[in-house]
C-alpha positions as CSV (number, residue, x, y, z in Angstrom):
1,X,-2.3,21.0,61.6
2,X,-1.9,18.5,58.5
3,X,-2.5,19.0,55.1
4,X,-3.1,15.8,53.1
5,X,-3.5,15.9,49.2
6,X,-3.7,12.8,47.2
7,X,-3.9,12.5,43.3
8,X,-5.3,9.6,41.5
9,X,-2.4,7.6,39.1
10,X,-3.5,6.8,35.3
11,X,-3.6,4.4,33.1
12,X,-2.2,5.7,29.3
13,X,-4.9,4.0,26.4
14,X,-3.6,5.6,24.1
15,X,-1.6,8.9,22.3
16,X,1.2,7.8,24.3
17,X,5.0,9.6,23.2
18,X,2.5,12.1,21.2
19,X,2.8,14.5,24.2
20,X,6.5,14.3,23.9
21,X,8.4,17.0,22.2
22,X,9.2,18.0,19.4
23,X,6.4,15.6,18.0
24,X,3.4,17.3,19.8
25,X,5.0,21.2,19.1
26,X,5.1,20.2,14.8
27,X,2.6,18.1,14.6
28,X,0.2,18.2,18.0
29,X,-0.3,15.5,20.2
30,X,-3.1,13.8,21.1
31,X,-3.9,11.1,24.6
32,X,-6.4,9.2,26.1
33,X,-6.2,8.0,29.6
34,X,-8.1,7.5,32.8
35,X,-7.2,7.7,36.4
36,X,-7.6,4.8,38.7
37,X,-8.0,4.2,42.2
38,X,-4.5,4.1,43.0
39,X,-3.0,7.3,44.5
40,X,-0.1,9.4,45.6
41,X,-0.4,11.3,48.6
42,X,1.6,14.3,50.0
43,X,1.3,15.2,53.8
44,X,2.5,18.8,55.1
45,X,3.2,20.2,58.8
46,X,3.7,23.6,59.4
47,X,6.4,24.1,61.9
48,X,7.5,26.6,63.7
49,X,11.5,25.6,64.6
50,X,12.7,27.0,61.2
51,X,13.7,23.5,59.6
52,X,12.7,21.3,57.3
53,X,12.2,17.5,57.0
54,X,11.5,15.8,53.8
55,X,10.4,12.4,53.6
56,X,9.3,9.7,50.8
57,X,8.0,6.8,52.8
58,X,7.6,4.5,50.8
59,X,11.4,5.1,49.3
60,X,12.4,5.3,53.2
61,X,14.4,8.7,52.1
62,X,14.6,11.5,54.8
63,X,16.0,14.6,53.9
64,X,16.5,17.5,57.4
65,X,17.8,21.0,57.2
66,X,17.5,24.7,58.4
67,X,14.7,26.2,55.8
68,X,16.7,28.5,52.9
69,X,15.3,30.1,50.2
70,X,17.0,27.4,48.0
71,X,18.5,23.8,48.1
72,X,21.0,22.6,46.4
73,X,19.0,20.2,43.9
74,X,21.5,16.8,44.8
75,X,20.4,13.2,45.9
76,X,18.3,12.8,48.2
77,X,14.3,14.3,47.6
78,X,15.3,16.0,44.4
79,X,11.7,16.2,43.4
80,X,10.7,17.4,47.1
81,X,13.6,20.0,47.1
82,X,12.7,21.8,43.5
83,X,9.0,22.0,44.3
84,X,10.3,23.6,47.4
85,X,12.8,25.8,45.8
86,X,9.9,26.7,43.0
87,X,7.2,27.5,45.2
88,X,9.7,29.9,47.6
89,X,11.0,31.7,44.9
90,X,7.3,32.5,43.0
91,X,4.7,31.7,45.4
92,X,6.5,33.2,49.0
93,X,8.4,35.9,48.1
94,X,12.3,34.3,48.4
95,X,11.4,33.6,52.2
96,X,12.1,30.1,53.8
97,X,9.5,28.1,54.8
98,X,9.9,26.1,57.3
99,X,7.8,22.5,57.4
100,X,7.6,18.5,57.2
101,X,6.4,17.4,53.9
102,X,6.1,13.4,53.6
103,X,4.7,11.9,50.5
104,X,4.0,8.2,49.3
105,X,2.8,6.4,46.5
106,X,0.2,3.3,45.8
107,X,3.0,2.4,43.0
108,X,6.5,2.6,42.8
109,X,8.4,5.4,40.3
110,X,9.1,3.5,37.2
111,X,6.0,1.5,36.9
112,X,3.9,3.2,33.9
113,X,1.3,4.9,35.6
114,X,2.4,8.4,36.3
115,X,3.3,8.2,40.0
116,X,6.6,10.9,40.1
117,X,4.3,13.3,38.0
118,X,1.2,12.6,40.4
119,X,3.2,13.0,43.3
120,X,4.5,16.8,42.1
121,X,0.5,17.3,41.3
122,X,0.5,17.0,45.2
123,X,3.0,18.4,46.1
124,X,1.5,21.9,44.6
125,X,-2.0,21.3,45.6
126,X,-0.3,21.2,49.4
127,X,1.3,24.0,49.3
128,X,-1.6,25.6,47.6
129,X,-3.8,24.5,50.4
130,X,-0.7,26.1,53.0
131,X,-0.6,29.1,51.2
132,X,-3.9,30.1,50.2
133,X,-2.1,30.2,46.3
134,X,-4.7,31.3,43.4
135,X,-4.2,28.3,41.1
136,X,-6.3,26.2,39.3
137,X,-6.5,22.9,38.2
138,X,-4.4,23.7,34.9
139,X,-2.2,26.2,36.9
140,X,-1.4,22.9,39.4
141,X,-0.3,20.7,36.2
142,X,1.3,23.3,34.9
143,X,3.4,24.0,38.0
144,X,4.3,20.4,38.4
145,X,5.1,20.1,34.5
146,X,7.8,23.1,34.8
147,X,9.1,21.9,38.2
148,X,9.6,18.1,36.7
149,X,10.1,18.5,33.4
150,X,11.5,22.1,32.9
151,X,13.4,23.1,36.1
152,X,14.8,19.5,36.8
153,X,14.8,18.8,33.1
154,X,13.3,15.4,33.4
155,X,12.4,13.7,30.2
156,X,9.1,12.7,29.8
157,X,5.6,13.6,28.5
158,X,2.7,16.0,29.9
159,X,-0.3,14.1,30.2
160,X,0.4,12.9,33.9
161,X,0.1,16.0,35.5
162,X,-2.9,16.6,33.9
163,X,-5.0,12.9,34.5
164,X,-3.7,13.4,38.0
165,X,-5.1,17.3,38.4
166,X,-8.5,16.5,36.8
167,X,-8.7,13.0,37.0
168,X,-11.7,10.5,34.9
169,X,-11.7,9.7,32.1
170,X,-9.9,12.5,29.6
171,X,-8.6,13.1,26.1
172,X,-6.5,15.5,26.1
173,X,-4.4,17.8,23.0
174,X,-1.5,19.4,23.4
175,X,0.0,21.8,20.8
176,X,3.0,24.4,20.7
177,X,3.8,26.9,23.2
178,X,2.5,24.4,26.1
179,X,-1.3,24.5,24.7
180,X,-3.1,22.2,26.5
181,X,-6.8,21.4,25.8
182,X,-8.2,19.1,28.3
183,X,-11.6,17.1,27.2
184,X,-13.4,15.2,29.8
185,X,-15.5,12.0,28.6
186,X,-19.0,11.8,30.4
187,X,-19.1,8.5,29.5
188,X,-22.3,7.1,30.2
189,X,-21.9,5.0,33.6
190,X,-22.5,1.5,31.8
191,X,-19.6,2.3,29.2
192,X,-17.6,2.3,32.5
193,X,-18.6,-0.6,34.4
194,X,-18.3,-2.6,30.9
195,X,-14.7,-1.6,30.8
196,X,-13.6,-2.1,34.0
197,X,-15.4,-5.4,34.1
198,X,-13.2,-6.3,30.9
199,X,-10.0,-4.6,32.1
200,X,-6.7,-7.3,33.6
201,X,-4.3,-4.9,35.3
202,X,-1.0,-6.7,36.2
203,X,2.5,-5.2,37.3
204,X,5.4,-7.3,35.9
205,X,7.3,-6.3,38.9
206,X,9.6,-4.7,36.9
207,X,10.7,-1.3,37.5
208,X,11.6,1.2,34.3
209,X,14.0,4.1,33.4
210,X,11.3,5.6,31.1
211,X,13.3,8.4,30.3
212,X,15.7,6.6,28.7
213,X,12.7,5.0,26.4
214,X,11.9,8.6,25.4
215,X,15.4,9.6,24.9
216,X,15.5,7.2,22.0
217,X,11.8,8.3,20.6
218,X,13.1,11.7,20.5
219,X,16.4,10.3,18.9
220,X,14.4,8.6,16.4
221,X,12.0,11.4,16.1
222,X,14.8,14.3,15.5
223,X,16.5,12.3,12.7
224,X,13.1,13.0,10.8
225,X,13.0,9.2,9.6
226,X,9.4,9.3,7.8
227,X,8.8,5.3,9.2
228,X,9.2,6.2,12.7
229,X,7.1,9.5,11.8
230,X,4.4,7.7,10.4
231,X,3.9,5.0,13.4
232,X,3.5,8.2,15.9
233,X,1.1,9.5,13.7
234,X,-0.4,6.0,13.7
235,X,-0.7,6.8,17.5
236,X,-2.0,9.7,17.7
237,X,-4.8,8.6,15.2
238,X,-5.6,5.9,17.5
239,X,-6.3,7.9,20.2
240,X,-9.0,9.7,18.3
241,X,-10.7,6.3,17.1
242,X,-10.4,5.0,20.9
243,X,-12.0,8.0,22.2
244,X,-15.2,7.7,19.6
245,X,-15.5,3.4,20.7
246,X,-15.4,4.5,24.2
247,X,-18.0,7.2,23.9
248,X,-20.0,4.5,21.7
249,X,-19.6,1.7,24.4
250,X,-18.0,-0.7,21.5
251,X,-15.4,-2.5,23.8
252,X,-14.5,-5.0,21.3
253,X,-13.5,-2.1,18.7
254,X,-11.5,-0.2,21.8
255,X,-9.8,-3.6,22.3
256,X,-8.8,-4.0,18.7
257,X,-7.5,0.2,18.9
258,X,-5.6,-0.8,22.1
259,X,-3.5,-3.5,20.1
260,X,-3.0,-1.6,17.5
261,X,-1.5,1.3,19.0
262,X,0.7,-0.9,21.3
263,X,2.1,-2.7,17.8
264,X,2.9,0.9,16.4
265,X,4.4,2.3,20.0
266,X,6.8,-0.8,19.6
267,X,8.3,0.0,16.5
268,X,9.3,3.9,18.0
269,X,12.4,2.8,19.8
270,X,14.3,0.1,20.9
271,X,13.3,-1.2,24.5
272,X,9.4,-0.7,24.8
273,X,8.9,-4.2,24.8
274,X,11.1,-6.5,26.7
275,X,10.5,-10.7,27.4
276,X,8.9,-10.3,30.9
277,X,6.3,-7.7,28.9
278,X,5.6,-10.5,25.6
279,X,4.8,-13.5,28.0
280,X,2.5,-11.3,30.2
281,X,0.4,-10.5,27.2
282,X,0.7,-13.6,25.3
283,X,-0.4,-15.7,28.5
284,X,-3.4,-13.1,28.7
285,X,-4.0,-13.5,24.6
286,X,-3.7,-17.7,24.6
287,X,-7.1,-17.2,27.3
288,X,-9.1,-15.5,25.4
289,X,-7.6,-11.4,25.7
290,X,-8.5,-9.4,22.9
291,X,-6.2,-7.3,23.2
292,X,-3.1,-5.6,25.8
293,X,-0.3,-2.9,26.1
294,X,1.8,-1.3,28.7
295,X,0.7,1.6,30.2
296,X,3.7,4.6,29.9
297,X,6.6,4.5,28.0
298,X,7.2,0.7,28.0
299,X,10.1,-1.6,29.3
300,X,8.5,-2.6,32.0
301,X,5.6,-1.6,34.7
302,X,1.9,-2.4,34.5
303,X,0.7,-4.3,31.5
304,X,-2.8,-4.0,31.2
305,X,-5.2,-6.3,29.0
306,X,-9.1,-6.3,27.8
307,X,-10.7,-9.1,27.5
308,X,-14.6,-10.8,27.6
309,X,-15.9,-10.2,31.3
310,X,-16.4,-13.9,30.8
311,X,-13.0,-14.6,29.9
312,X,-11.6,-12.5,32.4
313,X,-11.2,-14.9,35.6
314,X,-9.6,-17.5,33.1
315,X,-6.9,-14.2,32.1
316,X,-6.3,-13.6,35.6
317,X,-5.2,-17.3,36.4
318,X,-3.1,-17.3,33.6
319,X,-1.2,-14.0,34.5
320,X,-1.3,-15.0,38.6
321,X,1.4,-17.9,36.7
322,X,4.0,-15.8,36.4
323,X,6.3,-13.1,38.2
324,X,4.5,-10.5,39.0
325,X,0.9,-9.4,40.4
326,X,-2.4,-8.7,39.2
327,X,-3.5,-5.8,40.8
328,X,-7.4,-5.1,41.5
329,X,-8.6,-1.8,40.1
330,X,-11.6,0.8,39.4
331,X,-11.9,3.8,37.5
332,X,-12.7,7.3,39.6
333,X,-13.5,10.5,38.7
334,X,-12.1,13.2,40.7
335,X,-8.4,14.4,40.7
336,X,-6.5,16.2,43.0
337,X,-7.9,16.2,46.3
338,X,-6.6,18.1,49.8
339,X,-8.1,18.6,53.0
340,X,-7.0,19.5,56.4
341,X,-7.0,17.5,60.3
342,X,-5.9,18.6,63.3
343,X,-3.2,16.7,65.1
């Protein structure tokens, strides 16, 4: 028997560092993203020898031992062996569990769109499949928020496990004592296709520590300097106005949002922009772009620009100039997915 599970990635609009303590806990934080059709996907065996085998394909990482009630959490599969550790010690009672778990992602860690936080989303949702576990969708986020972010202490924000659990188009708040208030758009199916036809996704090829990136927000953040205050708040208020020109279907108002919270997420720490990121947008701005950012915490990744549908093939030539690829995408609306085949 095989359990697959596979969790769309995101794309961050905007509210982006909001989610990021302490900012969200004093002052409440406030996103807006949609998944795309991009995916990480986690695939677990039972087995019946007492071992276990953990493997990221697409990192080409194998990790084989007799099943314990707890790995030492060392190189390599950190992430595979703390889910592993966490679900054993709340979900199984301290008793091994003996099983292959492989997993792989559409994108490579680093790249902006969620994919180590989408892959823990899948993670859970296999073992929940395994082990018949009561959780729902905000029970699966949460699970892969403590194991990532709590247990292995890994800086970051919260949103990812949540686009990747509930997937569409969201805009989520997220307040103290881990408050989480999840809002889907049911954006008419126009407002979509419009936006999609306008959206340029295209991955510098450049691969980002974006911990480091909020490190330094939180730096900047815990020295209370009221300018760097101010431009987070000037994010999170752009997530609210992007959220009311999507629901309207004013594309050329979400455009102008989008470049406005990319100039304030810029001025939040040193490193969100880089050279590779500036020619990207400015070769998509000199055709006719209205507007572009990165998606996650900057540095490097996807950078993703909106432009006219009619200025959009003239974008794409520009970008398919430099380093780096533009990568075809669409918008979906389901999250985390599992299902089971026989061998």
């Amino acid at each position: 028997m095989l359990i697959r599970s596979r969790a769309p990635l995101r794309l961050g609009f905007a509210g982006g560092g909001t989610d990021v303590s302490p900012y969200c806990d004093l002052h409440g934080g406030a996103i807006l993203n949609a998944t795309i059709d991009l995916y990480a996907t986690s695939v677990l065996r039972p087995r019946t020898d007492g071992s276990v085998r953990f493997h990221a394909a697409d990192r080409g990482s194998v990790f084989e031992a007799r099943a314990v009630s707890e790995f030492p959490i060392e190189e390599p599969l950190v992430l595979h062996k703390a889910m592993y550790n966490h679900i054993v010690k709340n979900h199984a009672g301290g008793r091994p569990l003996a099983l292959d778990l492989t997993t792989y992602s559409d994108a490579p860690a680093g790249s902006g769109l969620g994919a180590s936080s989408t892959l823990c989303v899948t993670m859970v949702q296999a073992f929940t499949e395994w082990l018949q576990l009561p959780l729902g969708l905000h029970d699966i986020a949460r699970t892969a928020f403590q194991v990532e972010r709590v247990e292995l202490a890994m800086q970051g924000g919260r949103q990812d496990q949540f686009a990747a659990a509930f997937g569409g188009f969201n805009f989520m708040e997220f307040f103290a004592g881990e408050r989480v208030i999840v809002n889907p758009l049911r954006l008419k199916p126009w407002i979509v296709a419009e936006l999609e036809a306008s959206l340029v996704l295209f991955y510098t090829g450049v691969s980002r520590d974006s911990a480091a990136i909020i490190d330094r927000q939180i730096q900047n953040l815990t020295t209370a300097s009221p300018a760097i205050l101010e431009e987070f708040h000037a994010i999170k208020r752009q997530a609210f106005e992007m959220k009311e020109t999507l629901i309207r279907g004013d594309i050329r108002a979400f455009a102008k949002s989008l470049g406005q919270s990319w100039q304030a997420k810029k001025n939040t720490a040193a490193g969100i922009s880089t050279s590779v990121i500036e020619e990207a947008l400015e070769a998509g701005l000199s055709q006719g772009a209205y507007a572009g950012k990165v998606s996650g915490a900057g540095g490097g990744g996807f950078v993703m620009l909106v432009a006219d549908p009619l200025r959009r093939v003239a974008v794409v030539r520009a970008l398919e100039k430099l380093p780096g690829q533009v990568i075809p995408c669409h918008f979906t609306h389901e999250g985390v997915q599992t299902w089971t085949v026989e061998e």
